[in-house]
N, CA, C and O atoms as CSV, one atom per row, in Angstrom:
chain,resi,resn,atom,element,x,y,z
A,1,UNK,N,N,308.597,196.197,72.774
A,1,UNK,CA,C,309.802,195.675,73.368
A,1,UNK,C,C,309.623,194.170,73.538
A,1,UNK,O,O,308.490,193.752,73.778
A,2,UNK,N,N,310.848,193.152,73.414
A,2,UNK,CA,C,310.838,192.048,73.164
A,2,UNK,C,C,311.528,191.333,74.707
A,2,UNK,O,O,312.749,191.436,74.585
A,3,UNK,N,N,311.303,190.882,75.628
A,3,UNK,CA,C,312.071,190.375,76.804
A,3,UNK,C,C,312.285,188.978,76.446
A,3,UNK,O,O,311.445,188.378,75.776
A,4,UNK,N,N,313.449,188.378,76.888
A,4,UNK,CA,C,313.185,186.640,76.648
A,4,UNK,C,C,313.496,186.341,78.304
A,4,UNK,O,O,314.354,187.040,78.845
A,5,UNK,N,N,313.103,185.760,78.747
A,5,UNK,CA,C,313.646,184.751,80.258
A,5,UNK,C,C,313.877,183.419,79.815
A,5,UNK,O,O,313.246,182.864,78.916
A,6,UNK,N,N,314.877,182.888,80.530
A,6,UNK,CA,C,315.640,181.743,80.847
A,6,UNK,C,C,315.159,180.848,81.962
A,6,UNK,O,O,315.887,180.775,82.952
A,7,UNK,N,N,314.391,180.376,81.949
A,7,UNK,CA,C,313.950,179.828,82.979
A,7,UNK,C,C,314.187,178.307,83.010
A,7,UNK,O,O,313.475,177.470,82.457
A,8,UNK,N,N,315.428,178.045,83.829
A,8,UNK,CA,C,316.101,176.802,83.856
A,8,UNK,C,C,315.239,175.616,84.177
A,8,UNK,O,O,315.596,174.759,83.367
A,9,UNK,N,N,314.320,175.132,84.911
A,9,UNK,CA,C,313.178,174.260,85.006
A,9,UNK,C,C,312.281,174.570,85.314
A,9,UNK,O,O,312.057,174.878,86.484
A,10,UNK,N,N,311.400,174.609,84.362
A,10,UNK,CA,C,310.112,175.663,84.101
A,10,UNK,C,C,308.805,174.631,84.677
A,10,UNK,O,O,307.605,174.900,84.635
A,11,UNK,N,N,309.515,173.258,85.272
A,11,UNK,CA,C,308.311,172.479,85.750
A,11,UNK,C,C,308.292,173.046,87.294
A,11,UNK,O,O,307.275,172.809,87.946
A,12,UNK,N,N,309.273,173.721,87.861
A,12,UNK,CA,C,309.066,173.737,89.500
A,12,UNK,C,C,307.663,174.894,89.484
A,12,UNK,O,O,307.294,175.706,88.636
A,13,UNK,N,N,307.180,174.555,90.708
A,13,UNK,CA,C,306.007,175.512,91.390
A,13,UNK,C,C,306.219,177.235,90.830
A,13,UNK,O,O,305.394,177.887,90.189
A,14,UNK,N,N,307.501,177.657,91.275
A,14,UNK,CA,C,307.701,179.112,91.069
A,14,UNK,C,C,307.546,179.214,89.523
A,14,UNK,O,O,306.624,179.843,89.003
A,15,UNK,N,N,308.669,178.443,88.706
A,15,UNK,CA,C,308.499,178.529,87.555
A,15,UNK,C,C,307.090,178.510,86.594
A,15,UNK,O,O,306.922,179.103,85.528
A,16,UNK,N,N,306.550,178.013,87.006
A,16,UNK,CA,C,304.464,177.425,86.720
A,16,UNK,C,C,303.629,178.633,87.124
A,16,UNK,O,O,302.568,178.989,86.611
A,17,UNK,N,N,304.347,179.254,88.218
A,17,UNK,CA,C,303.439,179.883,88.885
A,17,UNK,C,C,303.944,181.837,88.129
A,17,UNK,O,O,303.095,182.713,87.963
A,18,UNK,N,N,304.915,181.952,87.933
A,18,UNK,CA,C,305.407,182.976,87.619
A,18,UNK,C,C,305.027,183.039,85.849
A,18,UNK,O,O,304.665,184.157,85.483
A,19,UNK,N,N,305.073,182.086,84.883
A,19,UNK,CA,C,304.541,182.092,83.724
A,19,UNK,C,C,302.768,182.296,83.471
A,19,UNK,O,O,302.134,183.058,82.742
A,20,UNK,N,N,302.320,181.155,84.513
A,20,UNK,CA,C,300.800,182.078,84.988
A,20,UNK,C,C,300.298,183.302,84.852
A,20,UNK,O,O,299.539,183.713,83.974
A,21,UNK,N,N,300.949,184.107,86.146
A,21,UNK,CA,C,301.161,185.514,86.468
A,21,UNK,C,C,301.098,186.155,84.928
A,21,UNK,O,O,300.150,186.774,84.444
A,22,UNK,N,N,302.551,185.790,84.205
A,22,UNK,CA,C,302.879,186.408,83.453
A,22,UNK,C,C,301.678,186.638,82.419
A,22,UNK,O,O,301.336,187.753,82.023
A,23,UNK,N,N,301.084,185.422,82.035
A,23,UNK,CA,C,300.200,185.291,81.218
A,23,UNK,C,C,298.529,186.013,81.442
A,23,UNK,O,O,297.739,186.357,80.562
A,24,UNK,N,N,298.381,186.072,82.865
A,24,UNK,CA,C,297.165,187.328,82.691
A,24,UNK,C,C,297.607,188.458,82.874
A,24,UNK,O,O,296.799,188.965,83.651
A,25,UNK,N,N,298.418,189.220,82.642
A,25,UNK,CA,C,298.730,190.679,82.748
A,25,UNK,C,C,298.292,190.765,81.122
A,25,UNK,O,O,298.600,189.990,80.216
A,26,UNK,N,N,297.665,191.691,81.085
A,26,UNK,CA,C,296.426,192.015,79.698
A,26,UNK,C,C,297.836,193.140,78.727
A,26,UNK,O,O,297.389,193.544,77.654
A,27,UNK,N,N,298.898,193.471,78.932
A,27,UNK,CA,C,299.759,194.020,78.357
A,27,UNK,C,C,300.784,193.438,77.931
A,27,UNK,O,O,301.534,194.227,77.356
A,28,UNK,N,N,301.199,192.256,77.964
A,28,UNK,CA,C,301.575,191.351,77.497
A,28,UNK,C,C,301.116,189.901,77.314
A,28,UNK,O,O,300.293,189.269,77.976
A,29,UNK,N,N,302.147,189.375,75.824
A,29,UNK,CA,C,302.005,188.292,75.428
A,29,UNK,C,C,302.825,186.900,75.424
A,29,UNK,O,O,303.808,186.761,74.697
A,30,UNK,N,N,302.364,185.888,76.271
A,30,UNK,CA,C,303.978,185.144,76.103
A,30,UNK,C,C,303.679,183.882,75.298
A,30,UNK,O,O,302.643,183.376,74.868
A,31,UNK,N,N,305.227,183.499,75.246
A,31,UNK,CA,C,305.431,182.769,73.654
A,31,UNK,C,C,306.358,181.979,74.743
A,31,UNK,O,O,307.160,182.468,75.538
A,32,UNK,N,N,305.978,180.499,74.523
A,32,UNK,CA,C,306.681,179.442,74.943
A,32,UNK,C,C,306.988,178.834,73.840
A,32,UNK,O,O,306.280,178.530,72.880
A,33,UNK,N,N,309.086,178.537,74.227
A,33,UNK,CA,C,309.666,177.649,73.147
A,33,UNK,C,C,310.688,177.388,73.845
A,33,UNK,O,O,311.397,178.174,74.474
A,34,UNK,N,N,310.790,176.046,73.717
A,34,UNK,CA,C,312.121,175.054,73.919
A,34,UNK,C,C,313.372,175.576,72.769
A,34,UNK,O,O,313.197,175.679,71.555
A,35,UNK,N,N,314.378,175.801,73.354
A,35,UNK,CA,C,315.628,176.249,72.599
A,35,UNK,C,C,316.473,174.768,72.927
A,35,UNK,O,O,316.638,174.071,73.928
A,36,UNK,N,N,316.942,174.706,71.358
A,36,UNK,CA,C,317.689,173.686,71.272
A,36,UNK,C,C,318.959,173.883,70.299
A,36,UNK,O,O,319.092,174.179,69.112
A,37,UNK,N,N,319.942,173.539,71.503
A,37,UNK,CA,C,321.014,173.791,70.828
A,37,UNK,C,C,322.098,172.572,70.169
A,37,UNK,O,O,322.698,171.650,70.722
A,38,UNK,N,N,322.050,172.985,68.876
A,38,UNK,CA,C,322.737,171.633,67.823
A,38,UNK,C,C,323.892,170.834,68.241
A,38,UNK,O,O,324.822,171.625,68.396
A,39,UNK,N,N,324.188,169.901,68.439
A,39,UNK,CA,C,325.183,168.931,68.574
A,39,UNK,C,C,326.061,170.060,68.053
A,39,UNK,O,O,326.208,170.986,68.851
A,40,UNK,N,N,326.648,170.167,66.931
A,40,UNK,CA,C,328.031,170.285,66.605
A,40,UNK,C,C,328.174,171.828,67.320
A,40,UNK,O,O,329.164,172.497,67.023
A,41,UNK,N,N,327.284,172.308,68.153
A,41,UNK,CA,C,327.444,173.400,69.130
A,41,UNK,C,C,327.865,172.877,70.319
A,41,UNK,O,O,328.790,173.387,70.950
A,42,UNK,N,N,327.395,172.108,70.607
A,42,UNK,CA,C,327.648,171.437,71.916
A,42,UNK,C,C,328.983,170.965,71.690
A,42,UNK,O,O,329.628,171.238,72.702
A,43,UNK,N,N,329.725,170.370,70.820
A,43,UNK,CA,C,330.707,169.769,70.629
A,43,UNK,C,C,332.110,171.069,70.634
A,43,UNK,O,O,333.319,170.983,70.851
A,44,UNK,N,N,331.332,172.033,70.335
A,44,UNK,CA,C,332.268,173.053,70.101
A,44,UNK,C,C,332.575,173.503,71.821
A,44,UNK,O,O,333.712,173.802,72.187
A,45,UNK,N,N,331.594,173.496,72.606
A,45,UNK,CA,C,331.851,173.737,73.654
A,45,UNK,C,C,332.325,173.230,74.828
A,45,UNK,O,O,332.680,173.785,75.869
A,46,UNK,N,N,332.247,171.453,74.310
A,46,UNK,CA,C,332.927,170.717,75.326
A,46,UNK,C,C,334.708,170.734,75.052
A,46,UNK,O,O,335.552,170.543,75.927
A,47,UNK,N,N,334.961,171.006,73.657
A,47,UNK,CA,C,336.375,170.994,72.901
A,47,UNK,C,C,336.940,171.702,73.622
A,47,UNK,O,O,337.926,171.341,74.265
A,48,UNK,N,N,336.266,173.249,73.686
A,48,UNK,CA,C,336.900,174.285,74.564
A,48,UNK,C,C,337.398,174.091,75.937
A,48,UNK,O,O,338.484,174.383,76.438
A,49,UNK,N,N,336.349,173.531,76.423
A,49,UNK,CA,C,336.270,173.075,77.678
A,49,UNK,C,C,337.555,172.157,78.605
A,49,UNK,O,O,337.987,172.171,79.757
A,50,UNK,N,N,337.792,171.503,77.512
A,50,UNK,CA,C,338.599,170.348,77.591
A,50,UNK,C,C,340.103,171.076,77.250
A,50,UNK,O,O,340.922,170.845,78.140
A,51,UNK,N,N,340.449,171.632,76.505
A,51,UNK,CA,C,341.731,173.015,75.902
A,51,UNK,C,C,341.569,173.603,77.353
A,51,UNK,O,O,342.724,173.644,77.777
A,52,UNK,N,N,340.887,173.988,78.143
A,52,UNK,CA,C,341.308,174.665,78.640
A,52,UNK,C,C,342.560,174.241,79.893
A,52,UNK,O,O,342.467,173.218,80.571
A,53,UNK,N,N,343.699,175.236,80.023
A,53,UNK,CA,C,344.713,175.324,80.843
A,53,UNK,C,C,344.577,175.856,82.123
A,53,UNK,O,O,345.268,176.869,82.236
A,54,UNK,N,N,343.845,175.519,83.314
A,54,UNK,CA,C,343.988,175.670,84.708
A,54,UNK,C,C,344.936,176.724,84.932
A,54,UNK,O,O,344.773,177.883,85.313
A,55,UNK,N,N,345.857,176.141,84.646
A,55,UNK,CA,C,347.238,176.858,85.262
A,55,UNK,C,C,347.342,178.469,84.990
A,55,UNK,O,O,347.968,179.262,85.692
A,56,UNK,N,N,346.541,178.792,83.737
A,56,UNK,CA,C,346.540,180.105,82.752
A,56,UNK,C,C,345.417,181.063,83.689
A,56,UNK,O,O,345.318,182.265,83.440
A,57,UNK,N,N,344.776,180.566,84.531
A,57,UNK,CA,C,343.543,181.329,84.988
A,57,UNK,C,C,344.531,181.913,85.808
A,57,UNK,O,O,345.674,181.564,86.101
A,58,UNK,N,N,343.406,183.470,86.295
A,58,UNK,CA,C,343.957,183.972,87.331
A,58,UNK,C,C,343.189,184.191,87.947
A,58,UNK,O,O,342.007,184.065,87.627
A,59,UNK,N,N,343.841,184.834,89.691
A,59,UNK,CA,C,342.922,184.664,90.733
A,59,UNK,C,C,342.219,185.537,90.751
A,59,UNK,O,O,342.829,186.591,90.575
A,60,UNK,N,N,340.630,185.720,90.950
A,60,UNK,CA,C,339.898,186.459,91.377
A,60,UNK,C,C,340.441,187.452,92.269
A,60,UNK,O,O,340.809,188.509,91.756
A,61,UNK,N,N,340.543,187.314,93.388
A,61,UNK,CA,C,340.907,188.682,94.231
A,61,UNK,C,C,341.973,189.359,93.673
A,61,UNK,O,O,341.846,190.583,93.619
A,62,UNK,N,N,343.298,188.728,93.117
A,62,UNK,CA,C,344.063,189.386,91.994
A,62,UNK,C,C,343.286,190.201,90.921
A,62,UNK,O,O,343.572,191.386,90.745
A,63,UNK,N,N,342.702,189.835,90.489
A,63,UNK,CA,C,341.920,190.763,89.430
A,63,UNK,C,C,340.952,191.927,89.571
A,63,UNK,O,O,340.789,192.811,88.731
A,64,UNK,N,N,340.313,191.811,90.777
A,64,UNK,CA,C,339.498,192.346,91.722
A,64,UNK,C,C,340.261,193.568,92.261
A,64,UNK,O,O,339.730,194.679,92.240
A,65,UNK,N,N,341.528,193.374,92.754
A,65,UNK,CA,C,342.141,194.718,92.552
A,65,UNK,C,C,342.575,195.179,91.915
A,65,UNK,O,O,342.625,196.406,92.013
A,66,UNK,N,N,343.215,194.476,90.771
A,66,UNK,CA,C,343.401,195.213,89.548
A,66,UNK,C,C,342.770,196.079,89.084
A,66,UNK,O,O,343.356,197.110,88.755
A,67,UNK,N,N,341.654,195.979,88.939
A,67,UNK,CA,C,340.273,196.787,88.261
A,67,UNK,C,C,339.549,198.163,89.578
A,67,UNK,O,O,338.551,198.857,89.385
A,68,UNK,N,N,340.344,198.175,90.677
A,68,UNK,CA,C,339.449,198.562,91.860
A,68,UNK,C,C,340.742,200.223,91.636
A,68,UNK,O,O,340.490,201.391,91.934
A,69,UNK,N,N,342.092,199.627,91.004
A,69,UNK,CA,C,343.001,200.568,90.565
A,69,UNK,C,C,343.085,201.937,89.559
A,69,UNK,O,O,344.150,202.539,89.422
């Protein structure tokens, strides 16, 4: 079995300290890699970002009962 974690800043104490851990448990193996995601990805996502219409969202607690129906 293959797990990946996300570990948003992998310099803090917990983060250092939890990859540690991870690394002497004798049943697993970990694989450190920087994911990098391409400009014209990024570009795709600020585009969206920017399209988007406020007005079109709906409210949470509206939806919240919708689904509770």
């Amino acid at each position: 079995m293959k797990l990946t974690l996300n570990i948003q800043d992998a310099s803090t104490n917990k983060a250092l300290s939890l990859i540690e851990y991870l690394k002497s448990l004798d049943f697993l193996t970990v694989e450190q890699e920087e994911m990098i995601i391409p400009e014209w990805h990024q570009q795709i996502v600020r585009d969206r970002i920017e399209s988007l219409e406020v007005s079109k969202f709906l409210d949470w607690d509206d939806v919240k009962e919708t689904i509770k129906k």
